[in-house]
DOSEDREN-105755 format. One line per field, with one value per residue (C-alpha): residue number from 1; residue in three letters; chain; x, y, z. Coordinates in steps of 0.5 Angstrom, whole numbers, plus 2048, in hexadecimal, padded with zeros to 3 digits. Each point is the difference from the previous one (the first is absolute). Example, Ala and Ser with C-alpha at 12.3 -4.5 7.8 and 13.67 -1.06 7.14 Angstrom:
BEGIN
nr: (1,2)
rest: (ALA,SER)
kette: (A,A)
east: (819,802)
north: (7F7,807)
up: (810,7FE)
REM end
This chain:
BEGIN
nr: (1,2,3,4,5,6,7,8,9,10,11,12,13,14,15,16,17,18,19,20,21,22,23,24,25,26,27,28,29,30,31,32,33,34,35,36,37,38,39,40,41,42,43,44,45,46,47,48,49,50,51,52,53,54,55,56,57,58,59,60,61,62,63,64,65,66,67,68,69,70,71,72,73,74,75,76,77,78,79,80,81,82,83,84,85,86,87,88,89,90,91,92,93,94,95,96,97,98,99,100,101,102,103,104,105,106,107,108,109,110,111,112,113,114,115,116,117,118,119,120,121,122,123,124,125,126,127,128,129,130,131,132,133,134,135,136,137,138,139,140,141,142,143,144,145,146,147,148,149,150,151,152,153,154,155,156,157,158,159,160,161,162,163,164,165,166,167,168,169,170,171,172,173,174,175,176,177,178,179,180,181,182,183,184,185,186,187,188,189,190,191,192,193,194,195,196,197,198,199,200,201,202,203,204,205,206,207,208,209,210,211,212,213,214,215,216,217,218,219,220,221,222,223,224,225,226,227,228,229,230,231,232,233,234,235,236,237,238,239,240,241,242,243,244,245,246,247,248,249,250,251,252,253,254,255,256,257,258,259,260,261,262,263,264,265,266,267,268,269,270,271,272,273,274,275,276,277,278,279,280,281,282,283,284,285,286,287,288,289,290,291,292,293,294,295,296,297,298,299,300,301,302,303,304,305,306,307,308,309,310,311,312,313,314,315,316,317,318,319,320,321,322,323,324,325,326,327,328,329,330,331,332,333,334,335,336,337,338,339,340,341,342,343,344,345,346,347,348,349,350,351,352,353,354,355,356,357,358,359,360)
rest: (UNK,UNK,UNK,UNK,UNK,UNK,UNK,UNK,UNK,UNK,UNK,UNK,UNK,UNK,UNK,UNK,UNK,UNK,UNK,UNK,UNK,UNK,UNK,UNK,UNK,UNK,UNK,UNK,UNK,UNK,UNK,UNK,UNK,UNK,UNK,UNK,UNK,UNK,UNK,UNK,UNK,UNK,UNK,UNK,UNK,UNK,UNK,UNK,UNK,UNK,UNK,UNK,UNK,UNK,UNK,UNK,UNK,UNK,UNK,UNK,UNK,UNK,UNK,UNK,UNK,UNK,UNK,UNK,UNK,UNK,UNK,UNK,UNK,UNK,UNK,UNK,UNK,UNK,UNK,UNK,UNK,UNK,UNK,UNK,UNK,UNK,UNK,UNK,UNK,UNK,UNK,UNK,UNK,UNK,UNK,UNK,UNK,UNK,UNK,UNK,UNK,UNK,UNK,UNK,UNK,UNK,UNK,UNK,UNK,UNK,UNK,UNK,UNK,UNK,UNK,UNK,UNK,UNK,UNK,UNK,UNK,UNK,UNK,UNK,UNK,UNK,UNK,UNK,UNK,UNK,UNK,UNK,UNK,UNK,UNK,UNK,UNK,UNK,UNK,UNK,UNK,UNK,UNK,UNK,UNK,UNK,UNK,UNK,UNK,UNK,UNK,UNK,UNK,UNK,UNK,UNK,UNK,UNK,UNK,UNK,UNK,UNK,UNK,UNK,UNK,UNK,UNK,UNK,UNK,UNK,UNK,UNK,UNK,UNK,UNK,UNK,UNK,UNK,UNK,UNK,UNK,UNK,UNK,UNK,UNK,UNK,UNK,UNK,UNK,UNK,UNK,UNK,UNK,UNK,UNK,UNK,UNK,UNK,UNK,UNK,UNK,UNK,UNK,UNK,UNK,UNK,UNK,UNK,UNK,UNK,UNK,UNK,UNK,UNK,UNK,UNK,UNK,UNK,UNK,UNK,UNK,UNK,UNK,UNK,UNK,UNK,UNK,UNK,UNK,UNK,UNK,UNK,UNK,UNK,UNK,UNK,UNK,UNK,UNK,UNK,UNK,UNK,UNK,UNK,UNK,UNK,UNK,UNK,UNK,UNK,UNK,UNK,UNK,UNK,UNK,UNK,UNK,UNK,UNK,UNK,UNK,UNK,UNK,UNK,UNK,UNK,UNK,UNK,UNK,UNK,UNK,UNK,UNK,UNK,UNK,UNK,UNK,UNK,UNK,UNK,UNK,UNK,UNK,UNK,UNK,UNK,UNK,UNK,UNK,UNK,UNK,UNK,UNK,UNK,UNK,UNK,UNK,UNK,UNK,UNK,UNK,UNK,UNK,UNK,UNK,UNK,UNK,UNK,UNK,UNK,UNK,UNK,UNK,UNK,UNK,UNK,UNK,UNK,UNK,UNK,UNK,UNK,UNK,UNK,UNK,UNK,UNK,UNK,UNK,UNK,UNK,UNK,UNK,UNK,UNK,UNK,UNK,UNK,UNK,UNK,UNK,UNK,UNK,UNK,UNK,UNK,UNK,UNK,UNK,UNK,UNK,UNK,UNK,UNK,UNK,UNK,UNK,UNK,UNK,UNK)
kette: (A,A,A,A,A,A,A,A,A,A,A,A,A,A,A,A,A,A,A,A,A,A,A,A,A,A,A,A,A,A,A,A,A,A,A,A,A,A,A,A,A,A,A,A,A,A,A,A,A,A,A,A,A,A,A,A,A,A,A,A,A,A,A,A,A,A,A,A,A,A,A,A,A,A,A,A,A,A,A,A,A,A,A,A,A,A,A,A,A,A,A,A,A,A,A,A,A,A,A,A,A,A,A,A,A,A,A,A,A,A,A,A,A,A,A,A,A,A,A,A,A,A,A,A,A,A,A,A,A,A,A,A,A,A,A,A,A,A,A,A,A,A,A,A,A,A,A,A,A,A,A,A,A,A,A,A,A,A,A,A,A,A,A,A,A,A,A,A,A,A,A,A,A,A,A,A,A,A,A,A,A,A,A,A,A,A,A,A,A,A,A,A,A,A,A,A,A,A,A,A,A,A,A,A,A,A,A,A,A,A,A,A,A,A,A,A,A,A,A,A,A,A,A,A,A,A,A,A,A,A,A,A,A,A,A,A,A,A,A,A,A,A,A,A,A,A,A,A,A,A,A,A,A,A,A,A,A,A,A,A,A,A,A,A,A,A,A,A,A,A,A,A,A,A,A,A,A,A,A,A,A,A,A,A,A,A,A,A,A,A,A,A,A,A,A,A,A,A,A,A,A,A,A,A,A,A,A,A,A,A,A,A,A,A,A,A,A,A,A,A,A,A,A,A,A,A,A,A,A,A,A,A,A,A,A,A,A,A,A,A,A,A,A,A,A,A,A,A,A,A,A,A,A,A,A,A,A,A,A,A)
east: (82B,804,7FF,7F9,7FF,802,7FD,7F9,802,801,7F9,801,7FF,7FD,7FF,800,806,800,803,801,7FA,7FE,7FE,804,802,7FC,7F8,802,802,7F8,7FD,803,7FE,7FB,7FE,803,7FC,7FA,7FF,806,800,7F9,7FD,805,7FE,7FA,801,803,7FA,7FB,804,800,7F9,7FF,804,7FC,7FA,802,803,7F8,7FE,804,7FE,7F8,7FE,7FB,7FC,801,807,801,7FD,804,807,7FE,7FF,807,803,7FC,803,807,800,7FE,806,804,7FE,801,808,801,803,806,805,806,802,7FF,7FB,805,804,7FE,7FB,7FC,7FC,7FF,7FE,7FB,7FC,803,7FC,7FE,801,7FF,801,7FC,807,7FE,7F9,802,805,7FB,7FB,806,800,7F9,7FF,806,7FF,807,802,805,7FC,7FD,807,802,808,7FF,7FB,805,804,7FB,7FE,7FF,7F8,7FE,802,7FC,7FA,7FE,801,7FB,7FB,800,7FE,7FC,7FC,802,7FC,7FE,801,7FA,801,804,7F9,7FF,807,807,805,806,7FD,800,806,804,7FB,803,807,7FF,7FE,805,805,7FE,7FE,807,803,7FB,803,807,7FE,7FE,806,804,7FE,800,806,805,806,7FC,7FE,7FB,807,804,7FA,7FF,808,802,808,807,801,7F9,800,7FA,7FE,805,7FC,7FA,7FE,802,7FB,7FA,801,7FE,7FA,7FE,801,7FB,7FA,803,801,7FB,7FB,803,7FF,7F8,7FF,805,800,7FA,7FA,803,801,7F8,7FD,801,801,7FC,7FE,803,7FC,801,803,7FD,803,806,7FF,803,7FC,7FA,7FE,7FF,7FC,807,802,7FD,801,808,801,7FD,803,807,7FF,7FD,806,804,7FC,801,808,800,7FB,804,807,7FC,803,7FC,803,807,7FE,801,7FA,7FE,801,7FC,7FA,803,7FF,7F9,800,802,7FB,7FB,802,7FF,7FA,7FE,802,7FD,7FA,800,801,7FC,7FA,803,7FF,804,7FB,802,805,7FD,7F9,804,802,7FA,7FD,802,7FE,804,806,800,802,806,802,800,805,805,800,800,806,803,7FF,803,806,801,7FF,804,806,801,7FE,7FF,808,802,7FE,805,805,800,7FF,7FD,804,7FE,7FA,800,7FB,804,806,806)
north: (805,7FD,807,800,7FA,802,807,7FC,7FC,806,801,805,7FE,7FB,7F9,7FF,7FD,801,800,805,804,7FF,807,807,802,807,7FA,7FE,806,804,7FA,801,807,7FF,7FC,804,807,7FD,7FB,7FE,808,802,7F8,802,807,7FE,7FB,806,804,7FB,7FD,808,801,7F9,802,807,7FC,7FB,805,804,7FA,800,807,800,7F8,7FE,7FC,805,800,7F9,7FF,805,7FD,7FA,803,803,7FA,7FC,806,7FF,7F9,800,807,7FB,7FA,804,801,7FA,7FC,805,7FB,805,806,804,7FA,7FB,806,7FF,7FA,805,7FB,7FB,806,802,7FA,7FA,7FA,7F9,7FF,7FA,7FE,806,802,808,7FF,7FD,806,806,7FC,801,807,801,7FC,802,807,801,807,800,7FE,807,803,800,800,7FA,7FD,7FF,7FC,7FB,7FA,802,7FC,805,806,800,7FF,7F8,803,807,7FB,7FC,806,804,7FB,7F8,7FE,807,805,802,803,806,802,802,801,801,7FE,7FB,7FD,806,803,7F9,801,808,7FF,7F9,805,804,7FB,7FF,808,800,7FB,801,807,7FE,7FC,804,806,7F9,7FF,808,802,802,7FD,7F9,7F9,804,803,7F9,7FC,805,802,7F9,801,7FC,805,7FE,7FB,7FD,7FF,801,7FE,803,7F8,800,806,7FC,7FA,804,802,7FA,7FC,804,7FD,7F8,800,805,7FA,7FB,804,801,7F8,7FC,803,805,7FC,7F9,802,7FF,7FE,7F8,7FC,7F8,7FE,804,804,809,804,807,802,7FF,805,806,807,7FB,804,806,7FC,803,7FB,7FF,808,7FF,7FB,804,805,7FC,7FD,807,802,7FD,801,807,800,7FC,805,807,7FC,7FF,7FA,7FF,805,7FD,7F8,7FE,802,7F8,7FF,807,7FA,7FF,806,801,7F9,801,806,7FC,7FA,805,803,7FA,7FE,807,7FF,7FA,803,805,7FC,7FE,807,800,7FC,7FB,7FB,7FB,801,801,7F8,7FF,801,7FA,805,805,7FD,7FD,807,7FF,7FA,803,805,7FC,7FD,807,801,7FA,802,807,7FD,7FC,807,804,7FC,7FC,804,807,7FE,7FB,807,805,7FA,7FF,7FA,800,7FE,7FD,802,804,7FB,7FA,803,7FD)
up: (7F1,806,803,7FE,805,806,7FF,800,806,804,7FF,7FB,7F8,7FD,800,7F8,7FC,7F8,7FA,7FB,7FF,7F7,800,801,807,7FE,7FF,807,804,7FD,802,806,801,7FD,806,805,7FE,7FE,806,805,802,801,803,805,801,800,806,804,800,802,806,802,7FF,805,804,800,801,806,804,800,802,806,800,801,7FF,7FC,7FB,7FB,801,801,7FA,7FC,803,7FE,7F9,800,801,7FB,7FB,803,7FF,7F8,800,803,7FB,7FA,801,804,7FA,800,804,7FF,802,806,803,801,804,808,800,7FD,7FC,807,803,7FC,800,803,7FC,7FF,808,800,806,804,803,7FE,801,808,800,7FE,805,806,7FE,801,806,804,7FE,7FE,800,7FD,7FA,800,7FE,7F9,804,802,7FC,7FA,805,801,7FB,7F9,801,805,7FB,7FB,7FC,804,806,7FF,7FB,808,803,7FC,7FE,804,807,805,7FA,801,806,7FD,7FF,807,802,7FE,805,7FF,7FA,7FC,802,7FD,7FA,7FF,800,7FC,7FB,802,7FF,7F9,7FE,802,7FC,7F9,801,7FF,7FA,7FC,801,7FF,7F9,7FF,801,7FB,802,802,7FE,7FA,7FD,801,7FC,7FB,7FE,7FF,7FF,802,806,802,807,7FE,7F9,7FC,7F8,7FE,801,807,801,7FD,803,806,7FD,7FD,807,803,7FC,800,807,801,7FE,803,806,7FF,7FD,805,806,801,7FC,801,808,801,7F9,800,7FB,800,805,805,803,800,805,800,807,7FC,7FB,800,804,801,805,7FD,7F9,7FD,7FD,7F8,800,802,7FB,7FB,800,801,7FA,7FD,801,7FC,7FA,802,801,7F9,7FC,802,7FD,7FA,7FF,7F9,7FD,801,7FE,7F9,7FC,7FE,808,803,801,807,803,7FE,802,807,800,7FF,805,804,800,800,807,801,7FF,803,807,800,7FE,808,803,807,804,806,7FB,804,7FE,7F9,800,803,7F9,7FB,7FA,803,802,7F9,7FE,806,7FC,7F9,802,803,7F9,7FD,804,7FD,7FA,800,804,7F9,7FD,803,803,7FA,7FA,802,803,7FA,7FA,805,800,808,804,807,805,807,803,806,804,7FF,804,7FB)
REM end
């Protein structure tokens, strides 16, 4: 396991130690790439084509400005953000190869410090953001989805109505940046000699899983860090509890009303990682309760936010009843956490190591 450790504080494997797996290496490997062919690949792919297609649609803006085609490169970055969103919770693997994962989207900025550098950007009308060359040299916060959120839709957005200019010449390479990159992830994942075939070919000549339970712990980790992701950073960033008081500027995409359709899909996703492994048809059957259990917590949570729609979250909060629902589903991720970390864990004989939003 030793080497296993520093592979993954290289950025490249991942961050879950475990015991020994209580069911045969060839369970954990068809629920792994069960995972992969079913979900990881596609979601991945899936990215690639919808930051294509809004690089596409920004660079007609910039084209022939408009009404119309401002509206359809907002569009584009709302069905991007969810792409995005639906295979985010995947921490390893190419996305933690050159900043890839800041770069894409570089959140919570809590302290406005990527705000004020994209604000820099616009106001200075620095020409070498408008070059993917030097772009990519540049803060992680001015290359991606914050950075194109501002200007497509933050304070003078609607002046790329009437005019493209320096605003929507930042705004194509963004997109640019970010086609670029999705592109890459998605050939990562697919290549035959890549990460895919190391998780899915556990072996002792392996350099990062060695066991069959090496590589499901990988999977797992991705829905026990994935919702604490989503409960402890994402809603508990804005939705207060007691007698503080909400932060909607806080929350993730609030600009572009995006932030209950990334959250759901965030959690969609993990319904949709664990439902291709088929991980009920690999629990002992007096426990297959679980799964159909963590599917039903899910939904949920589900219905919960769509009930929300992608309206301001702060008109959301403004709502007791529905903000109510904001607060149920922070509590329905607690109880998946328990479902999953603990129980779903306990039955593949795996135990979660230490969180990656903690820093131990």
């Amino acid at each position: 396991m030793r080497l296993r450790f520093l592979v993954a504080l290289a950025g490249l494997g991942p961050a879950f130690s475990t015991p020994a797996f209580s069911q045969s290496q060839d369970d954990a490997v068809a629920m792994v790439t069960g995972a992969l062919h079913g979900y990881i690949q596609p979601a991945y792919q899936a990215f690639a084509t919808a930051a294509d297609e809004l690089h596409k649609q920004i660079g007609t803006l910039c084209q022939d400005p408009s009404a119309k085609t401002l509206e359809a490169a907002r569009a584009g970055f709302d069905e991007a953000v969810q792409a995005w969103a639906g295979i985010e919770l995947v921490h390893f693997g190419p996305v933690t190869q050159d900043n890839r994962l800041e770069r894409i989207f570089f959140w919570p900025d809590r302290r406005s410090i990527g705000l004020k550098q994209v604000q820099g950007i616009l106001a200075t009308e620095d020409a070498s953001a408008t070059s993917l060359d030097t772009l990519v040299q540049k803060s992680v916060a001015v290359q991606g989805f914050g950075a194109l959120e501002f200007s497509l839709f933050g304070t003078g957005s609607e002046n790329l109505a009437e005019q493209a200019g320096f605003r929507c010449d930042y705004s194509r390479t963004v997109a640019a940046n970010l086609d670029e990159i999705a592109g890459k992830l998605s050939a990562g994942w697919n290549d035959g000699e890549g990460i895919a075939r190391l998780w899915t070919e556990p072996g002792p000549d392996n350099p990062l899983y060695r066991s069959g339970e090496e590589s499901l712990s990988d999977l797992i980790d991705i829905a026990i860090h994935g919702l604490e992701l989503v409960r402890d950073v994402r809603i508990n960033g804005f939705l207060a509890e007691l007698s503080d008081e909400d932060q909607p500027k806080q929350a993730l995409f609030w600009r572009s009303w995006q932030t209950i359709p990334a959250i759901r899909s965030n959690l969609r996703s993990i319904g949709g990682l664990l439902d291709a492994a088929r991980i009920e048809e690999h629990l002992p059957e007096d426990n297959s309760w679980i799964a159909g259990s963590i599917r039903f917590e899910l939904a949920n949570a589900d219905r919960a936010l769509a009930a929300l729609g992608d309206e301001p979250i702060a008109d959301i909060l403004a709502d007791p009843e529905r903000r109510a629902k904001l607060d149920y589903v922070r509590i329905v991720t607690s109880g998946l956490s328990d479902l999953i970390g603990r129980q779903l864990s306990g039955e593949f004989g795996l135990t979660a190591g230490f969180s990656s939003l903690d820093g131990d």
